[in-house]
C-alpha atoms as one frame of an Amber mdcrd trajectory, in Angstrom:
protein
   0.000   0.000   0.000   1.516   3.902  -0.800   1.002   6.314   1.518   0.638
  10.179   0.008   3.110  12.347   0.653   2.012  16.370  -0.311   5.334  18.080
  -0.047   3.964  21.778   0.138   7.337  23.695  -0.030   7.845  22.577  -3.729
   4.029  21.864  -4.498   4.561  18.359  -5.112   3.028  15.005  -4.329   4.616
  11.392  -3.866   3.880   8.129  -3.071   5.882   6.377  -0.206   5.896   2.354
  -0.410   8.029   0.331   2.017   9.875   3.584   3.346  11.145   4.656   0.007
   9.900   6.901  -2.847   7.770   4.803  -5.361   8.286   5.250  -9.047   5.146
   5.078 -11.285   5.576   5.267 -15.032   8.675   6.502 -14.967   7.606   9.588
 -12.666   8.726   9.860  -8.437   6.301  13.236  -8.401   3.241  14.746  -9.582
   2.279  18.443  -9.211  -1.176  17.924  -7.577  -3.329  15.057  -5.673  -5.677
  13.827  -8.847  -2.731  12.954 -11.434  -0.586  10.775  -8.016  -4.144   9.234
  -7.608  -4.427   8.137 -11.439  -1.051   7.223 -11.846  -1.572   4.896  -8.726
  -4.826   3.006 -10.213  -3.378   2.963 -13.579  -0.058   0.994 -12.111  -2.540
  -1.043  -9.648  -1.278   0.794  -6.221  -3.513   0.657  -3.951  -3.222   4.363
  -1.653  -4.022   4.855   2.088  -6.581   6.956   2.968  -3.487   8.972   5.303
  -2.320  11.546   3.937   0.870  13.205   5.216   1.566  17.318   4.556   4.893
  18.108   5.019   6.216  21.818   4.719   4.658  24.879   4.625   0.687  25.159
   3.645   0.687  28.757   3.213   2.162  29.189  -0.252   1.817  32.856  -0.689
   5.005  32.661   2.144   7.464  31.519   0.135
């Protein structure tokens, strides 16, 4: 099962598997929720409903 990852700093999400970064089509990121969640069903990962948010939410304090 991947867990998502929403790394708000740099705007991107990833999916953790096993304690590493999972690789899905060739990609390790995707710039928002949806396209992770796609990718995931397309390669047949199944996703916790836990999501982790890491960084800062804000983003107009960059």
């Amino acid at each position: 099962m991947g867990r998502i990852i929403e790394m708000a700093f740099t705007g991107l999400w990833v999916i953790r598997r096993q304690g590493a970064l999972a690789e899905v089509g060739g990609r390790l990121s995707w710039p928002d929720r949806a396209s992770l969640e796609r990718a995931a069903a397309e390669a047949g990962i199944p996703l916790s409903g836990d999501i982790i948010h890491t960084g800062r939410l804000n983003a107009d304090h960059r």
